[in-house]
N, C-alpha and C positions, 0 to 999 in steps of 0.2 A: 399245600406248603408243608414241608415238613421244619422239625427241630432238629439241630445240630447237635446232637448228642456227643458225636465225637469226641469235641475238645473237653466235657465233661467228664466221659470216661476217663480217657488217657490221666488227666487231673484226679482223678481219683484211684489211678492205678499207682500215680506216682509217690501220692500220698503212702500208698499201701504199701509199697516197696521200702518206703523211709523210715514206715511206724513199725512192720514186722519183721515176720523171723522168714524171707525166703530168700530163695536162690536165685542168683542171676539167670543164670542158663538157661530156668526152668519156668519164669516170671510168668505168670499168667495162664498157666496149664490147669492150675487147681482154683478150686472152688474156697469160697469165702478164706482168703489168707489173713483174716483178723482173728482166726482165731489162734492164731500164734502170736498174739499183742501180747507185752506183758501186764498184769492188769493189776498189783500191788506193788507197793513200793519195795517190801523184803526181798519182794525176787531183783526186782528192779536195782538195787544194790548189789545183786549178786550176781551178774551175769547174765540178768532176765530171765534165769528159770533158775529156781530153786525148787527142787522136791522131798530133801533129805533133812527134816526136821520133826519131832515130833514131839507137840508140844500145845498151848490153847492156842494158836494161831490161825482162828479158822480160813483166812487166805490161803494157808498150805491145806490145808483138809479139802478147799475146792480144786487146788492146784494137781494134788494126789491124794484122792480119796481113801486110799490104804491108811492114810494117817489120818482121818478124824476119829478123834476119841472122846471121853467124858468130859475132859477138861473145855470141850468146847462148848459146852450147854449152856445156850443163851449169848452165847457168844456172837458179835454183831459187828460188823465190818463196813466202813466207805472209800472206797479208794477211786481216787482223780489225778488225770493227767492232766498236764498242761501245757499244752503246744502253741504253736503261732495261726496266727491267718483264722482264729476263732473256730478249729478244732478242738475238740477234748471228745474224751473217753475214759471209762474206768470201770467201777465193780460194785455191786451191793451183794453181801456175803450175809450169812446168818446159819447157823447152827444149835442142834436140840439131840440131847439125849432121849431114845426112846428102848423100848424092853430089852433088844437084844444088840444093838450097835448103835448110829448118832447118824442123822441127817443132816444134810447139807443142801443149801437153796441159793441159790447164785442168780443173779442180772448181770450179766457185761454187757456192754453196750459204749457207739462211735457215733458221735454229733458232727459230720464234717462241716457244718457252719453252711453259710448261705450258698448259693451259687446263682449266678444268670443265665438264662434261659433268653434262647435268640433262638432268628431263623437262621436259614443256611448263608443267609445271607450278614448275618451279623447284627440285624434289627433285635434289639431288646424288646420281649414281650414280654418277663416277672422274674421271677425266682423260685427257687425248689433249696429243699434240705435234706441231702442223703441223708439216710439213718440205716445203722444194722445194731445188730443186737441176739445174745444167746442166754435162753434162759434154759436152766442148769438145776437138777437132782442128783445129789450126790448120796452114796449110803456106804459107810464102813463098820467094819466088825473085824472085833479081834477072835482070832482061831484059835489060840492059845498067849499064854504070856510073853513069845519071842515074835510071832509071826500075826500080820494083820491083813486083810485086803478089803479092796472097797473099790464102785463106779459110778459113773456120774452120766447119764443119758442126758445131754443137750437139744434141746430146739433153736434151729439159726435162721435168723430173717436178716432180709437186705433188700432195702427199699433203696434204689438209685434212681431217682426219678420217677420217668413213668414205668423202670423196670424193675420188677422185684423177683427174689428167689426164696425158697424156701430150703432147708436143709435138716437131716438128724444124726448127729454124732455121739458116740461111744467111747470111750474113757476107762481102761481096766487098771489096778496095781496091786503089787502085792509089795510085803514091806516084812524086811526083819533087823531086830532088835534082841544085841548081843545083851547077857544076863547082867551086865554093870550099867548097860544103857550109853556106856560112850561110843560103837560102834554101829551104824545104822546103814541098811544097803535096801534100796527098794529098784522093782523092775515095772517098766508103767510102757504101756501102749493109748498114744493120744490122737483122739481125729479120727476112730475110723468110723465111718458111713458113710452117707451119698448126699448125693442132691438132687434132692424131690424133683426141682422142674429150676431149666435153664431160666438166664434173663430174657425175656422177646422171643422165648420159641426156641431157641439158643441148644444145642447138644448136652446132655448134663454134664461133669467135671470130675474126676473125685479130687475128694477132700484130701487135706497137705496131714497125711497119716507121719505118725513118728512114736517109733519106736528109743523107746531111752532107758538107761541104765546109770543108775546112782548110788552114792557113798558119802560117808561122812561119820569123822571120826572127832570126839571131843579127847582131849588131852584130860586124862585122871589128874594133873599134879598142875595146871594153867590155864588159864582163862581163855583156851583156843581152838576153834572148830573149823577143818579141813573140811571141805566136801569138794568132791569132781563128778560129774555130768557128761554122761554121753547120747549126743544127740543124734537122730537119725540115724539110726545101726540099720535101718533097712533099705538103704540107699548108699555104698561104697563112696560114692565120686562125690562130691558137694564144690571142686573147684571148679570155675568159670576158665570156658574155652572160647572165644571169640572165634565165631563161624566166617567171619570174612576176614580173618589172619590168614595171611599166604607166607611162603619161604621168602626168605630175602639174597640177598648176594652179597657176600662179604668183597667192599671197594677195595680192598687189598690183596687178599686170597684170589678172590672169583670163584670161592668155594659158597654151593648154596646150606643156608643158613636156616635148617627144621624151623619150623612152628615151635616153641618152648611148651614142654607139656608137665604136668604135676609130679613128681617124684610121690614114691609110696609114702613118705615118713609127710607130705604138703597134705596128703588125701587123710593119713591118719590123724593127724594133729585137726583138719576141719573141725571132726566130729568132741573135742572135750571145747569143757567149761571148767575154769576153776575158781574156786570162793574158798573166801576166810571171815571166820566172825571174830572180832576179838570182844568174849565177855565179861567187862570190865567188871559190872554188876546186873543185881536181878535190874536196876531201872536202866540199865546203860549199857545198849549195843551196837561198835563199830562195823562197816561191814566195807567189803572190798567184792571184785570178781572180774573176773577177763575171760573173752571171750574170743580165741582162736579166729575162726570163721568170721565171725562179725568185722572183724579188725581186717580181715584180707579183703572182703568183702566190699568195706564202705573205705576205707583209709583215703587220703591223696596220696599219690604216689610220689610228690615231693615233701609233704606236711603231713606222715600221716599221726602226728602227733599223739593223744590218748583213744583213738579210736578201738574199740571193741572191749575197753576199761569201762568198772562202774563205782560207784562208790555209795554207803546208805548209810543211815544212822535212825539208833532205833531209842526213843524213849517210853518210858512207864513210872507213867501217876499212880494214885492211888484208887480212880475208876479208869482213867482210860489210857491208852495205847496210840504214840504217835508214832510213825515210822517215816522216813523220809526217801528217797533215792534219784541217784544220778545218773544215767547212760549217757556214753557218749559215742555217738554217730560215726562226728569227722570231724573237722575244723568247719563243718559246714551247718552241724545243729548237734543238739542233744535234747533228752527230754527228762521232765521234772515230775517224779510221781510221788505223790502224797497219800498217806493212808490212815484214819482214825478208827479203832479198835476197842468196842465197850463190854464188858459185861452187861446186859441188863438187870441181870439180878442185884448189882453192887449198885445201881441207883433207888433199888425200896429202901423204907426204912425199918 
């Protein structure tokens, strides 16, 4: 007798389609697509990827290792999502100055909550609990005063039952920083490697590679920081074509009516993100971010209301760091990520 895995999978693929960053067209080609989750709230406010800040943040320092610096020594990081149906996932972050640049030590890691396990027949025989999970070294240095770069080698597991995978990814960037410090432009390739060995014997995959290119600019004279995000520069098309669209007939003409296909300015616009911080003060950060692709993506095509919008807000105490953020899907979900941020040295006496 065997077990019905099937409807397991597909449940878990669907999950994965909800929570990350991938494409329709492409669903299911690449190997572990959680590693496109977002996994702190800052970014999570901002369009779910933020990499253009440099500052004691160590979530961006894991995010884009070109930006960990001293400011982040001892710096220690929790961040949790919180979804429905008794999934979560999130981040344990930590950072240390050492002789010649600063470390970075990362857990992400996906709880999909319980599942039932039956035969093919639908007879209940227990339960199981996916788990995956990437743990993360990250190391940067600065090259001189404008210019810094730093990478982060990943180890990825994925426990789905009785099937598990193993994976190791790669993480490069390089980052510069104009002589006043309000302009910031870093280039970051994320994801590449392989996977060790399929689920069940299964073909390996590659991993969901992405090439990005960012900016951000603070205002000398107001409290306002631009940034734009370009994602996937190694893949032109990112629109969805439906393979079972055919030509129609116009009932009036009787002229046949193409397949509708992506205009170049549909295909360029996919590829940005754009965010805004407004920094009211050192304890109080608004944040905004929209997300092109995301919103074409998930939208309803009658309601597609705030879809591929995000919204964050950032507070600071006098030990710790609360950061909050909003994504929103569709009219059909959003998710809520939460993030706490301590120095440990500021709890000695």
């Amino acid at each position: 007798m065997r077990y019905d895995y099937t409807m397991k999978k597909i449940s878990l693929l669907l999950i994965c389609c909800v929570t990350s960053y991938t494409f329709a067209q492409i669903g299911g080609t690449y190997a572990f697509p959680f590693l496109n989750l977002t996994y702190n709230a800052r970014a999570a406010g901002l369009g779910n990827q933020f990499i253009t800040a440099k500052d004691n943040d160590i979530n961006i320092g894991i995010s884009n290792p070109s930006l960990l610096n001293k400011e982040m020594h001892k710096m220690i990081s929790i961040n949790q999502a919180f979804l429905a149906g008794g999934i979560n996932y999130g981040q344990l972050a930590y950072g240390k100055a050492i002789k010649k640049g600063v470390l970075g030590l990362s857990m992400r890691y996906i709880n999909y909550g319980e599942f039932k396990r039956t035969t093919i027949t639908g007879e209940e025989i227990g339960t199981f609990n996916p788990f995956e999970c990437v743990v993360g070294a990250s190391y940067g240095k600065q090259l001189n005063p404008r210019i810094s770069v730093g990478g982060t080698m990943n180890f990825i597991y994925s426990q789905l039952e009785a099937y598990s995978s193993f994976g190791l990814s790669l993480d490069l960037a390089g980052t510069y920083v104009s002589k006043d410090g309000n302009l910031l432009v870093t280039a970051m390739v994320k994801n590449a490697g392989v996977q060790l060995n399929g689920y069940d014997g299964q073909a390996r995959k590659p991993l969901p590679i992405d090439f990005q290119l960012g900016a951000s600019y603070k205002l000398a004279h107001a409290p306002f920081r631009f940034s734009i995000l370009t994602h996937h520069l190694n893949k032109w098309d990112l629109t969805y074509t439906d393979p079972n669209a055919k030509p129609t007939i116009d009932p009036l003409t009787g002229e046949t009516v193409p397949v509708a296909s992506s205009s170049f300015i549909e295909k360029l616009a996919n590829h940005f993100i754009f965010q805004a911080e407004i920094l009211m003060s050192k304890n109080l950060h608004v944040r905004a971010g929209f997300d092109y692709h995301r919103r074409q993506e998930l939208k309803l095509e009658q309601l597609p209301g705030l879809a591929g919008f995000t919204f964050g807000i950032g507070f600071k105490f006098k030990k710790i760091k609360i950061d909050y953020g909003l994504s929103v899907f569709s009219r059909a979900g959003y998710n809520n990520m939460l993030s706490l941020s301590s120095c440990i040295s500021d709890w000695k006496k």
